[in-house]
C-alpha positions as CSV (number, residue, x, y, z in Angstrom):
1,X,32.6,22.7,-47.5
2,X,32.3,22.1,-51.2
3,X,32.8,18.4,-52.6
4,X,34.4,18.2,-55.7
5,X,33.1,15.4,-58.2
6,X,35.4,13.0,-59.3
7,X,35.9,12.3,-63.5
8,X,34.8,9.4,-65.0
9,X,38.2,8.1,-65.3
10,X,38.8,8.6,-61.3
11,X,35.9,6.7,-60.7
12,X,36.7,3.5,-63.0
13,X,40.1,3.5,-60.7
14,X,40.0,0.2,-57.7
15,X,41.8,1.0,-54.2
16,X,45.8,-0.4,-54.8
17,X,47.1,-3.7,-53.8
18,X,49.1,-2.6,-51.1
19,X,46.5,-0.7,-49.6
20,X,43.9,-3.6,-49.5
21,X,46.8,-5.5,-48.2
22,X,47.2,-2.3,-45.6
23,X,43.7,-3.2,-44.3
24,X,44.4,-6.8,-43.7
25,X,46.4,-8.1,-41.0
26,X,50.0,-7.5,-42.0
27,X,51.7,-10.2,-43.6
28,X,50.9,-13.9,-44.9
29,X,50.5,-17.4,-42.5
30,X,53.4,-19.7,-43.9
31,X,54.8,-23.2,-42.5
32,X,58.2,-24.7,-44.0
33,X,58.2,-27.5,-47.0
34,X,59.1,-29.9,-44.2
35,X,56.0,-29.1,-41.6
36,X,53.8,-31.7,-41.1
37,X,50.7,-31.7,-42.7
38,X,48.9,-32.6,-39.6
39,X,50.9,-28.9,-38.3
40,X,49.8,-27.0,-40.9
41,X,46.4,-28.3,-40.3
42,X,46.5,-26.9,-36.7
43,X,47.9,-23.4,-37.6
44,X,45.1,-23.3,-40.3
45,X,42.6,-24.1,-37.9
46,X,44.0,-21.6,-35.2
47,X,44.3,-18.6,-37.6
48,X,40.6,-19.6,-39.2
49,X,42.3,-19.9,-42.1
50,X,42.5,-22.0,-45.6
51,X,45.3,-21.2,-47.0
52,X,49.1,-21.4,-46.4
53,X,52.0,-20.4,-48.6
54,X,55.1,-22.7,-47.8
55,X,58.3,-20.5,-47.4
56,X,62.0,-22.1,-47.5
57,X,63.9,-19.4,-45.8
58,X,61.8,-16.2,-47.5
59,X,61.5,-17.9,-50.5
60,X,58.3,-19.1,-51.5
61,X,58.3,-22.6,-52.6
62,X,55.0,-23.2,-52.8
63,X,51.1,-23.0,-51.2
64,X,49.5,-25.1,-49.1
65,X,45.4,-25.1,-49.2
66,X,42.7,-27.5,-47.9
67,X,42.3,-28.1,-51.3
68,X,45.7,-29.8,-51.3
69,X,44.7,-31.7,-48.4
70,X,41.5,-33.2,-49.0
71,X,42.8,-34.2,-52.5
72,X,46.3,-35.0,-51.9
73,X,46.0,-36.7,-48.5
74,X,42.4,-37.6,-47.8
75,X,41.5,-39.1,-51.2
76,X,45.2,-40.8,-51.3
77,X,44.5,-42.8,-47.6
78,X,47.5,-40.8,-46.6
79,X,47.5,-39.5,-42.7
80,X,48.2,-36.2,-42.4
81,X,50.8,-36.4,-39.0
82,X,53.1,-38.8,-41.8
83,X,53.0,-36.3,-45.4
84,X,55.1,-33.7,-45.2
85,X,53.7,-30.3,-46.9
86,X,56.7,-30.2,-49.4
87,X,55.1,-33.7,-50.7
88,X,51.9,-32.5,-51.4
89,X,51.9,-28.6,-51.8
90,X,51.1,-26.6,-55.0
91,X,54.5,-25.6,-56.2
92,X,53.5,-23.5,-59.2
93,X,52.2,-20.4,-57.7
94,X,50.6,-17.6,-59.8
95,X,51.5,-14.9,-57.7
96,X,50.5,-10.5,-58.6
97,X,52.8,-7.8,-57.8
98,X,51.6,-4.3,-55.9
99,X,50.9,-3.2,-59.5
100,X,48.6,-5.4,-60.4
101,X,44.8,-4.4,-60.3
102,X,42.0,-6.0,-58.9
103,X,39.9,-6.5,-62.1
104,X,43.9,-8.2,-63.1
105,X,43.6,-10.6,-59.7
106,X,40.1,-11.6,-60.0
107,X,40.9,-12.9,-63.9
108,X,44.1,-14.7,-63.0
109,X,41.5,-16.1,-60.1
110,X,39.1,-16.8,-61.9
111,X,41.0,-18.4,-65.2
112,X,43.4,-20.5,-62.8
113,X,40.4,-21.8,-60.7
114,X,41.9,-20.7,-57.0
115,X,40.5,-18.4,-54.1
116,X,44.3,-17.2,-53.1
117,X,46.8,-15.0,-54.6
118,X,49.9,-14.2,-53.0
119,X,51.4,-10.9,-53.3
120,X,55.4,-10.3,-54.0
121,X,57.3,-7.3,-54.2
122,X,61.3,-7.4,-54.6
123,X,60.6,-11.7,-54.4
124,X,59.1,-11.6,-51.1
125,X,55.9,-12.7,-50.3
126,X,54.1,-8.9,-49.2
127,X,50.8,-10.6,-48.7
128,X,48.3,-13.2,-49.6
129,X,44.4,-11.9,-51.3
130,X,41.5,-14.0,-51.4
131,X,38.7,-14.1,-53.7
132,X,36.7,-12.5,-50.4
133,X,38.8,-9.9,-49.9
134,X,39.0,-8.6,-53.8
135,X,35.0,-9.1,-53.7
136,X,34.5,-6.9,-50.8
137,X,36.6,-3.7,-52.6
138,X,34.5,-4.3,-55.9
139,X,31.1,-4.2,-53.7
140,X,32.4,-0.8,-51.8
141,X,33.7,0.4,-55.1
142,X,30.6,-0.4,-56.6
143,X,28.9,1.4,-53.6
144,X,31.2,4.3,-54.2
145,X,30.1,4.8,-57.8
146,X,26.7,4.6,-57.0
147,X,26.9,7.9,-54.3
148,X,28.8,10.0,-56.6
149,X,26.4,9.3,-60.0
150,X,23.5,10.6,-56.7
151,X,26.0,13.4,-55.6
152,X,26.2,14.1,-59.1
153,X,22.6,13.9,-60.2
154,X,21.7,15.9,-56.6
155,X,24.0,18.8,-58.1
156,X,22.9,18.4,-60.9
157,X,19.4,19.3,-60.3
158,X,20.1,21.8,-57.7
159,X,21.8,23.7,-60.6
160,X,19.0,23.6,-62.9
161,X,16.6,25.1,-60.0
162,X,15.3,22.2,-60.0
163,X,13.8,21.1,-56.2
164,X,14.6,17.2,-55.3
């Protein structure tokens, strides 16, 4: 079976959003503004997790990350089974859209200083990436790229007449 080379252009081009969404487990871990801290804690430490966004009804209000907690509750001699998440969750959310590449997410990351993005399509919350997540598709793209230059170069050669 012949393999057809991909262009230069199809090779520049990342996996889309909802298809490294696709890959994850479906949806996003959320708790409501008025959850506990100590709650969300739990549920973080259930799902082996970091990161909460904080949904009032399907709207998203806000995120909630250990971040927030160590600086917000911790550091403040706050307990965590008395602070309600609404109280001390991030409520301006950079969020991305299905049409937003991954070279796009990892410069909002990167320029906004978090490790989370949620993902909305229509206003509702589709997904949440981590810097992890968008790291592994670079390293398999990259990996990608690298066997079709040696696909390429192999054909290349055999071509020519050339032995390998």
């Amino acid at each position: 079976m012949e393999q057809r080379l991909k262009t230069p252009e199809q090779l520049l081009v990342f996996k889309p959003l909802k298809q490294v969404l696709a890959a994850k487990a479906p949806g996003a871990h959320a708790v409501a503004p008025n959850t506990p801290v100590f709650a969300a804690l739990q549920l973080m430490a259930e799902k082996g997790i970091g990161f909460l966004i904080v949904l009032d009804g399907e709207k998203l209000v806000g995120v909630f990350s250990e971040r927030d907690y160590a600086r917000k509750v911790v550091l403040q001699g706050k307990a965590s089974k008395d602070t309600l998440v609404q109280d001390i969750m991030t409520r301006k959310v950079v969020c991305v859209g299905p049409e937003h590449t991954i070279p796009q997410c990892m410069a909002l990351m990167h320029q906004h200083g978090f490790r989370h993005l949620p993902v909305t399509d229509g206003g509702k919350v589709i997904g949440v990436l981590s810097v992890r997540d968008l790291l592994k598709e670079i390293i398999e793209h990259h990996e990608r790229l690298i066997r079709n230059m040696e696909l390429e170069k192999m054909t290349m050669l055999n071509q020519s007449g050339s032995s390998y």
